[in-house]
C-alpha positions as CSV (number, residue, x, y, z in Angstrom):
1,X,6.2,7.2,120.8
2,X,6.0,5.7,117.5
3,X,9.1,3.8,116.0
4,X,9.5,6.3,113.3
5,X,9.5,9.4,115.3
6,X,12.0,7.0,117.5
7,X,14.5,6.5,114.6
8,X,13.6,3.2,114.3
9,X,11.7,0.6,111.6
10,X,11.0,-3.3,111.5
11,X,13.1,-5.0,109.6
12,X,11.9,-9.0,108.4
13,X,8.2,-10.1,108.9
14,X,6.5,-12.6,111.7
15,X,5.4,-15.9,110.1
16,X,2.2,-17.4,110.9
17,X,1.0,-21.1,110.7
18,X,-2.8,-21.4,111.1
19,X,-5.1,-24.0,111.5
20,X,-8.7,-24.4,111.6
21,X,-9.6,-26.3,114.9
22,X,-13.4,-26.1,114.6
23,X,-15.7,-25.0,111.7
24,X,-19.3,-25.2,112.2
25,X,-22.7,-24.0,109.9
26,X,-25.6,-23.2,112.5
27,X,-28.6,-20.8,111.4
28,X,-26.7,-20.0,108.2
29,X,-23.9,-19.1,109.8
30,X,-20.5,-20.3,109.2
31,X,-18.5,-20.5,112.1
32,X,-14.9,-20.9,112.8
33,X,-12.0,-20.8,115.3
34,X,-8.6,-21.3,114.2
35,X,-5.1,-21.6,116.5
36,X,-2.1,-19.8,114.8
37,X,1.5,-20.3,115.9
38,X,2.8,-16.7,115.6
39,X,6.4,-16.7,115.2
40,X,8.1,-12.9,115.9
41,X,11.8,-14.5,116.3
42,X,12.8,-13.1,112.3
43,X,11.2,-9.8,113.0
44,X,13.3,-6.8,114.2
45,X,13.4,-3.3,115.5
46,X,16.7,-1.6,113.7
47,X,17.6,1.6,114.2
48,X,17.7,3.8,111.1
49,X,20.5,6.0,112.4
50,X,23.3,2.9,113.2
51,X,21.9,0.4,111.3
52,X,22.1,-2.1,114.7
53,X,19.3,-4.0,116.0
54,X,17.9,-3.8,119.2
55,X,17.5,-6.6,121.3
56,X,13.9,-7.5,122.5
57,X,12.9,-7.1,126.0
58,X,13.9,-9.5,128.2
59,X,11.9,-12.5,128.1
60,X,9.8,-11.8,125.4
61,X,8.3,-14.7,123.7
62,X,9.4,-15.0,120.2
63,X,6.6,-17.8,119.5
64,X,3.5,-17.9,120.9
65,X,-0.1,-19.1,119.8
66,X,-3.6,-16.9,119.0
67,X,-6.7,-18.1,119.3
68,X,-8.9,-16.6,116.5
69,X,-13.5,-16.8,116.7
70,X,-14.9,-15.7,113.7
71,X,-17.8,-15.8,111.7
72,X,-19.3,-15.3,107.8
73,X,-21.3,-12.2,107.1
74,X,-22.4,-12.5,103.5
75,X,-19.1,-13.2,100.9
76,X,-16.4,-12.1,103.6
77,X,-14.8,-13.3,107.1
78,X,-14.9,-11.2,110.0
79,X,-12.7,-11.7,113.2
80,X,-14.6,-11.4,116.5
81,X,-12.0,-12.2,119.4
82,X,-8.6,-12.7,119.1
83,X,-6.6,-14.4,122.5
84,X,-3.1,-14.7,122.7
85,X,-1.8,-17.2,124.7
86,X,1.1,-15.8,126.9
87,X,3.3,-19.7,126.0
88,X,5.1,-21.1,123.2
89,X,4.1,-23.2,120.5
């Protein structure tokens, strides 16, 4: 069930803190994989009805990291794997 149809919307945004760990040029390709430390903790399910927020699900990581592979085709960056790490970061 969607959130809307659920009476319910996200309220703040996550924050996201990447870094490029490798970045390579081979057979005029530009490479690169980059570790983000996604942070969820500010970001909230409310309900529209109440105005309360519900709690996350028990043991849900509010930070956690994403391992990102992608490569240049032509003038723009496109993503080929994305891993999430189930720790914290």
């Amino acid at each position: 069930m969607s959130l809307k149809k659920a009476g319910n919307v996200m309220e703040g945004r996550p924050i996201n803190n990447p870094k490029v760990a490798v970045f390579s040029t081979q057979n005029h390709t530009s490479k690169a994989k980059v570790t983000d430390c996604i942070d969820v903790s500010r970001w909230h399910v409310v309900n529209t009805k109440t105005g309360k927020t519900d709690p996350p699900p028990r043991g849900q990581l509010t930070r956690y990291v994403a391992n990102v592979a992608a490569e240049k085709w032509g003038k723009q960056w496109m993503v080929l794997k994305v891993s999430l790490q189930e720790r914290t970061c």
